[in-house]
C-alpha positions as CSV (number, residue, x, y, z in Angstrom):
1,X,37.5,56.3,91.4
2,X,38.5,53.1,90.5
3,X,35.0,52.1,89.7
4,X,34.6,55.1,87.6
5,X,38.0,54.4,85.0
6,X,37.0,50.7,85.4
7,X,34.0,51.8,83.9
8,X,35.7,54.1,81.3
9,X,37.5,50.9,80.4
10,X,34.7,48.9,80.0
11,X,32.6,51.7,77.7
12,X,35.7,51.8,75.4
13,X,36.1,47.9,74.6
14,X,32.3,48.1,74.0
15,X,33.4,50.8,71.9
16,X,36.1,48.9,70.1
17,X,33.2,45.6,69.9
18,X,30.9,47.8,68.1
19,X,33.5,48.9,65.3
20,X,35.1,45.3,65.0
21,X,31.9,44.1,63.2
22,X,32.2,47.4,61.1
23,X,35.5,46.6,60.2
24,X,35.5,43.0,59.6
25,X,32.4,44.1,57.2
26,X,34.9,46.2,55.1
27,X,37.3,44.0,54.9
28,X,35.1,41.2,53.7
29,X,33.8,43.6,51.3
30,X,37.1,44.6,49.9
31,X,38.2,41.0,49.8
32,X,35.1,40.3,48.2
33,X,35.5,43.1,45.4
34,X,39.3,42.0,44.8
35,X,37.7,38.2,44.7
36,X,35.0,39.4,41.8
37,X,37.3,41.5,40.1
38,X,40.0,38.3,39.9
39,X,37.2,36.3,38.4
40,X,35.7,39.1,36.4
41,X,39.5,39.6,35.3
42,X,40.0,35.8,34.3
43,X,36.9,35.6,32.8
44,X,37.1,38.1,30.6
45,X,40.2,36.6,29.0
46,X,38.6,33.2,28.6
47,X,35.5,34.9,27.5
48,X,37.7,36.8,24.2
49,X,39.3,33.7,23.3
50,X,36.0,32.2,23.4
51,X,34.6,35.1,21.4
52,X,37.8,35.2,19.0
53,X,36.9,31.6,17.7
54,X,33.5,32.1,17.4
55,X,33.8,35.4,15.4
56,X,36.3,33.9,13.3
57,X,34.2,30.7,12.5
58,X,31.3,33.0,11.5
59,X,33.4,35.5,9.5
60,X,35.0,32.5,7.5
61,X,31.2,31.0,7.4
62,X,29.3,33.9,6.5
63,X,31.4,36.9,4.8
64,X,34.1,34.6,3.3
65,X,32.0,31.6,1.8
66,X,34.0,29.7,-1.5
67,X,33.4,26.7,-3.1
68,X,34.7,23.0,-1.6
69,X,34.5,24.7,2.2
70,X,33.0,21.4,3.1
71,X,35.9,19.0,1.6
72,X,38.8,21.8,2.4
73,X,37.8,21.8,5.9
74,X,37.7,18.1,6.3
75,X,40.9,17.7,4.9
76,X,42.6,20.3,6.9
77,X,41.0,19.3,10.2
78,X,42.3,15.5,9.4
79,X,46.0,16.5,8.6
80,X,46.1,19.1,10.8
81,X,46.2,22.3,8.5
82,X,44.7,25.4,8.7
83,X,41.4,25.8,6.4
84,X,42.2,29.3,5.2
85,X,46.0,28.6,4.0
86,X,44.8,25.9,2.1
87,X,41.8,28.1,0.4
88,X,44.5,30.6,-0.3
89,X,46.5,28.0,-2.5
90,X,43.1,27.5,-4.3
91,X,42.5,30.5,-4.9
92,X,46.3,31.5,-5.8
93,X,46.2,28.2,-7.8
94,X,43.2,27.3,-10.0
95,X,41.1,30.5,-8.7
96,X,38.9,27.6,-7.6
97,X,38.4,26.1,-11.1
98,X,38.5,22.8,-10.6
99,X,39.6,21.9,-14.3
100,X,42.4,24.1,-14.3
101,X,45.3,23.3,-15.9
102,X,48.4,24.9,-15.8
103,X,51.2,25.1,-19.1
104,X,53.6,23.1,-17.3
105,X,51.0,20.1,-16.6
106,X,49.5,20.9,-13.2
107,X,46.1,20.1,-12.8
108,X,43.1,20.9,-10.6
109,X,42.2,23.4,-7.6
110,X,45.7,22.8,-6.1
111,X,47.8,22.1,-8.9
112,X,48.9,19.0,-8.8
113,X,51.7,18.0,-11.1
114,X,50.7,13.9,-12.2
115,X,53.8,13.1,-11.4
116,X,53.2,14.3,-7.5
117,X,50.0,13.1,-7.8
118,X,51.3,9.4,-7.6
119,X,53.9,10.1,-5.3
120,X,51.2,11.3,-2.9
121,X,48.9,8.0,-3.6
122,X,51.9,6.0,-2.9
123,X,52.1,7.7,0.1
124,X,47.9,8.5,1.1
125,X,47.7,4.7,0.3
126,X,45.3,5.0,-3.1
127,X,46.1,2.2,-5.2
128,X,44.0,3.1,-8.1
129,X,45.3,6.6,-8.6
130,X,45.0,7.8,-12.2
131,X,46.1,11.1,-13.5
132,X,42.6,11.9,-14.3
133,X,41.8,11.9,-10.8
134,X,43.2,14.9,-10.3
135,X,40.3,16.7,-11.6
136,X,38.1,15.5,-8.5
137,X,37.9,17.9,-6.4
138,X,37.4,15.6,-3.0
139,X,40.8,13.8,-4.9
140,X,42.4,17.0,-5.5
141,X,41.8,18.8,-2.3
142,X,43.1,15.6,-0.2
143,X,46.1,15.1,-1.9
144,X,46.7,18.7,-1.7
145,X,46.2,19.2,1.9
146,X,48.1,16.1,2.6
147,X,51.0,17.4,0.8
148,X,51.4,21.0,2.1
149,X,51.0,19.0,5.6
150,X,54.0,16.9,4.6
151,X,55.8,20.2,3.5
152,X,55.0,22.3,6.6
153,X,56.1,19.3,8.5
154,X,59.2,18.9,6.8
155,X,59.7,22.8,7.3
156,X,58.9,26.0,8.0
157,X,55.5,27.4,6.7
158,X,56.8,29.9,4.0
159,X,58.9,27.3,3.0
160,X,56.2,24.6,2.6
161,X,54.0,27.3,0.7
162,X,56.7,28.2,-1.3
163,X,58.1,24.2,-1.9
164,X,54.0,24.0,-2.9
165,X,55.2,26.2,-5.8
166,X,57.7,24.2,-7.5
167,X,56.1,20.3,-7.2
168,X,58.3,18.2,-8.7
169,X,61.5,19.7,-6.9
170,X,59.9,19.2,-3.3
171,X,58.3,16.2,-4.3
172,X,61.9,14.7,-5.4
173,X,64.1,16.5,-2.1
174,X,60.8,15.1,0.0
175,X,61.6,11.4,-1.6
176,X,65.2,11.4,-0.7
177,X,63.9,12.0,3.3
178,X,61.6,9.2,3.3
């Protein structure tokens, strides 16, 4: 009899051997599915950000073209402020006209008060900055952008928009921090 539950034994541990490979098999393939769906998971969130920026890039390409994109862009990538704020003050502005000029004095696509206009070129470094420059649109926009990027710096970013407003009051507070 001994044989025989020796036997017994040894049939049920080749038994148990035969379902081991069975159940290492699931669990690999559960590990594997929580492995692709950790991936898939972390993808997916790399992959919207990615998509975010891209559809945003085309949107503001495509379906919101204006004019100066090229120079506004340049300027706001170089001092650091966003493209679309500063087409907003255009557009709020001048309306994109680039020989606006406002009742009070202001003058180009950003409205530029002269006086601001040479505090700026004291500041951007242009030596041979003439009122009349103001009308340039490359001039314009870089003086602008550099200027609401001295404002949001100084501040919050309603406050820089609304310091843009009133030129000559933020130029002056902005000289006595310098």
């Amino acid at each position: 009899m001994e044989k025989s539950a020796r036997n017994r034994q040894a049939v049920g541990r080749r038994r148990r051997k035969r379902r081991d490979p069975l159940e290492r098999l699931l669990h690999l393939a559960v590990g594997f599915v929580v492995l692709v769906a950790f991936v898939g998971v972390s993808f997916i969130g790399i992959y919207e950000g990615l998509q975010t920026r891209i559809i945003e890039k085309v949107e503001r390409h495509y379906f919101y073209p204006y004019p100066y994109q090229q120079i506004v862009n340049k300027y706001a990538k170089e001092y650091g402020v966003d493209s679309s704020l500063v087409a907003g003050v255009i557009l709020a502005e001048s309306k994109f006209l680039p020989t606006a000029c406002s009742n009070r004095g202001a003058i180009g696509l950003m409205q530029i008060m002269p006086d601001t206009g040479a505090w700026i070129a004291k500041h951007v470094g242009d030596k041979d900055y003439t009122k009349e420059q103001l009308y340039n649109p490359d001039t314009n926009i870089r003086f602008g952008v550099w200027y609401l990027s001295f404002l949001i710096d100084a501040g919050a970013l309603l406050q820089a928009v609304s310091a843009y407003r009133k030129c000559a009051w933020a130029a002056s507070k902005a000289a006595k921090t310098v």
